[in-house]
N, C-alpha and C positions, 0 to 999 in steps of 0.2 A: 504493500500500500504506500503511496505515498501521502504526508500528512505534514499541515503546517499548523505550530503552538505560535500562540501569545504568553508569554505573561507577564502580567502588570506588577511594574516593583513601586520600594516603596525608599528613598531616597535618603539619605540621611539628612536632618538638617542643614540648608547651606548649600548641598553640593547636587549637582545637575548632570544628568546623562549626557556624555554623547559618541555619537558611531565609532569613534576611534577606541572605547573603552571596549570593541567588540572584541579584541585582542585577550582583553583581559579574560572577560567574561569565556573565552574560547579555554582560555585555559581551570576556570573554575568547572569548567564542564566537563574535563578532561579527570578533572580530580575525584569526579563523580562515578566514574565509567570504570569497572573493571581493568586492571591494568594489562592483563592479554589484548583487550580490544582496542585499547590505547596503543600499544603496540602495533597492530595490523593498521589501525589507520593512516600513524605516519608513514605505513612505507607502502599508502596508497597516493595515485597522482592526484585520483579524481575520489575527493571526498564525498561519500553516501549522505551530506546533510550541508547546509547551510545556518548559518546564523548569525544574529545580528542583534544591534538595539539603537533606540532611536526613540525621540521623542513625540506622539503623535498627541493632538491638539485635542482629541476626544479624551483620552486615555490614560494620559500621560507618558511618562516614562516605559518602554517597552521592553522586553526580548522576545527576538520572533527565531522560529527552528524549524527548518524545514530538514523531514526526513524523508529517504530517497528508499527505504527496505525496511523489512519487517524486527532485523536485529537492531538499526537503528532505533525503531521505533522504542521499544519494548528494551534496550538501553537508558533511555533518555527518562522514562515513568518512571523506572527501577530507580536511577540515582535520584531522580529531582523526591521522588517519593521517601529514600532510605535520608538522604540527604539531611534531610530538613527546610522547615523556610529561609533560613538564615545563609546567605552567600557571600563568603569572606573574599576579600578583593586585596591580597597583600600587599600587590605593590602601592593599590591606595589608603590601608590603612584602616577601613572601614569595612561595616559589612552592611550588605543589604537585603532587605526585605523582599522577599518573593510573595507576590497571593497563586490563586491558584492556578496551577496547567490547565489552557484550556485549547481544545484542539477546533481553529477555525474554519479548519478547511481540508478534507478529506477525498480522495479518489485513487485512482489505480491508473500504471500505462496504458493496462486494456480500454479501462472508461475512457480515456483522455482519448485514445486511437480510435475507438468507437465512433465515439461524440464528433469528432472530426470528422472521418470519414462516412458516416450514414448519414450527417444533419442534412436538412433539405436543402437548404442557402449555405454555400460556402462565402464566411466573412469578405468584407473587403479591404482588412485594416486592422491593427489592432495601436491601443494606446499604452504605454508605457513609462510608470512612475517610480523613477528611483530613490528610496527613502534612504539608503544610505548614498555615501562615495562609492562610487564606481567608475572602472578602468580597464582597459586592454592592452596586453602586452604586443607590440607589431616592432620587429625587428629593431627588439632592442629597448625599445623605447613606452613609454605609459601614452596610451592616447589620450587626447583632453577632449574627444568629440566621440561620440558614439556613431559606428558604421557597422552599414546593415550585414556587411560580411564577419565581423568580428563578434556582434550578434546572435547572427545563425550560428556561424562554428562554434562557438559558446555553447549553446542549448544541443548540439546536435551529437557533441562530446560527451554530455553527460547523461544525454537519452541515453546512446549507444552502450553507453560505458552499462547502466544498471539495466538496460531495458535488449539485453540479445533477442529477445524472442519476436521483438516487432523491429527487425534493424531497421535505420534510415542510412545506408552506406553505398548509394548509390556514387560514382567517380564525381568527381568534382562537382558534390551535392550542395554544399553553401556556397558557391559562386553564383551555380547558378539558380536558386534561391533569393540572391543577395540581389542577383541581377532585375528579380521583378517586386522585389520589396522596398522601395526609397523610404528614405523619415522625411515625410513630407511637409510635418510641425514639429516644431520645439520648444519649449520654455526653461531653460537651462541655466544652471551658474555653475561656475569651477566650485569644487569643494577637497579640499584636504582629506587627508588619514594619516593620520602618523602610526606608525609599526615600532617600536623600540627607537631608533636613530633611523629611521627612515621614514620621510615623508611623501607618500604620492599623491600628488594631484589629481583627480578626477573630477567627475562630475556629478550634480543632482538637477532633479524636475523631470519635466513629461516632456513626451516625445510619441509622434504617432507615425507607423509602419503602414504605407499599402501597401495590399495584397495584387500583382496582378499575375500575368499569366495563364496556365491551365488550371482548369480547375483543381487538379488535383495538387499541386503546386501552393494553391491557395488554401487547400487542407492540409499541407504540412504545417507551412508556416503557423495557421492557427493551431493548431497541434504544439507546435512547440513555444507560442506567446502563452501559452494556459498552460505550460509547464513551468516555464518563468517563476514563476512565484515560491513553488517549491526548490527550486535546484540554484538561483540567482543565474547571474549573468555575469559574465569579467573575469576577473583576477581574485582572490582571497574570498570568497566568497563564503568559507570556512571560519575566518576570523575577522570579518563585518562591512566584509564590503560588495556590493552588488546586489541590494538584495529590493526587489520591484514588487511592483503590484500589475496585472495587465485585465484588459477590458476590450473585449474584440468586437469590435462595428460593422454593422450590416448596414444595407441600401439604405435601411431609412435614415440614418445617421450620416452626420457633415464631420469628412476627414481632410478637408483641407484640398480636393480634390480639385 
């Protein structure tokens, strides 16, 4: 199954969340997990989860978890459950309040192939909001703009990676993907992350993708914007950066076209 958590913290006096403490929080999670399984992860490429935290304006202070498999899953209960509410943050000195796990948004790769491939109207668009920093590695370098081919190969990497059974690996499949998806809107500002002694650049805000091409072409791509959510998009996606929301537009909807 794949599955994404919220949970609303609760702050210490004084001191305020933000994306970059996702580093932190990465490793209190870690201290949570079995240490065999702590093990296999880092000497995986493509991590089975994302996560992050972020301030959202209904809610507060956040962490969001996206899990990519069922041992994720069922990891993530165990510790936050043996754990306690109480999450110590040593390099900040402080610890903070968790309420409770709650899981926002649930489906599977099949529903997600499914829903794609049987709806009646294949979307024509989808729109894409980045609640943390997010960034792509391109020879070498951290992008500071988001493109539709770094995008695709993003998401297509980490279907592939958990999801063998429904592969997307057709030859030079996010080009040409890329090629009939433009970001045809944006609302965007550069945004920071600091990592220990390193600082990347990237980006936040929304951004919207059309779909053109063949139909079926049009059903990947929404296929893999409704994965988005669970898996992020970018770079660090593990320790808090890339982590969106998506919302796919049909005919009756204005994308900037």
């Amino acid at each position: 199954m794949l599955k994404l958590f919220e949970i609303p913290l609760q702050m210490p006096e004084g001191q305020r969340i933000h994306p970059s403490m996702g580093s932190l929080f990465h490793g209190a999670l870690m201290e949570r997990f079995p240490s065999e399984l702590v093990e296999v992860l880092h000497q995986q490429n493509v991590r089975p989860y994302s996560q992050s935290v972020f301030f959202d304006r209904e809610r507060g202070p956040l962490w969001r978890i996206g899990t990519l498999d069922d041992v994720m899953e069922s990891a993530l209960l165990f510790g936050m459950a043996e754990g306690g509410e109480m999450l110590h943050l040593q390099q900040k000195g402080y610890e903070i309040q968790m309420k409770e796990i709650d899981c926002v948004e649930e489906t599977s790769f099949e529903e997600l192939a499914d829903t794609a491939f049987t709806a009646e109207q294949a979307p024509h668009g989808a729109e894409l909001t980045c609640l943390t920093p997010t960034s792509f590695k391109r020879d070498g370098r951290y992008a500071l703009f988001p493109e539709s081919r770094l995008i695709v190969q993003s998401l297509l990497q980490r279907w592939n990676a958990f999801c063998p059974e429904i592969p997307l690996e057709e030859e030079d499949l996010a080009s040409k993907l890329a090629d009939h998806a433009p970001i045809v809107r944006y609302d965007l500002h550069t945004a920071s992350f600091s990592l220990e002694r390193q600082r990347i650049t990237g980006f936040r805000g929304r951004f919207a993708l059309h779909f053109g091409g063949t139909d079926s072409m049009k059903r990947i791509l929404a296929l893999l914007a409704s994965f988005a959510p669970f898996a992020g998009i970018g770079i660090k996606t593990a320790l808090g950066m890339g982590a969106v929301t998506s919302a796919l537009q049909y005919r009756t909807s204005s994308i900037g076209e």
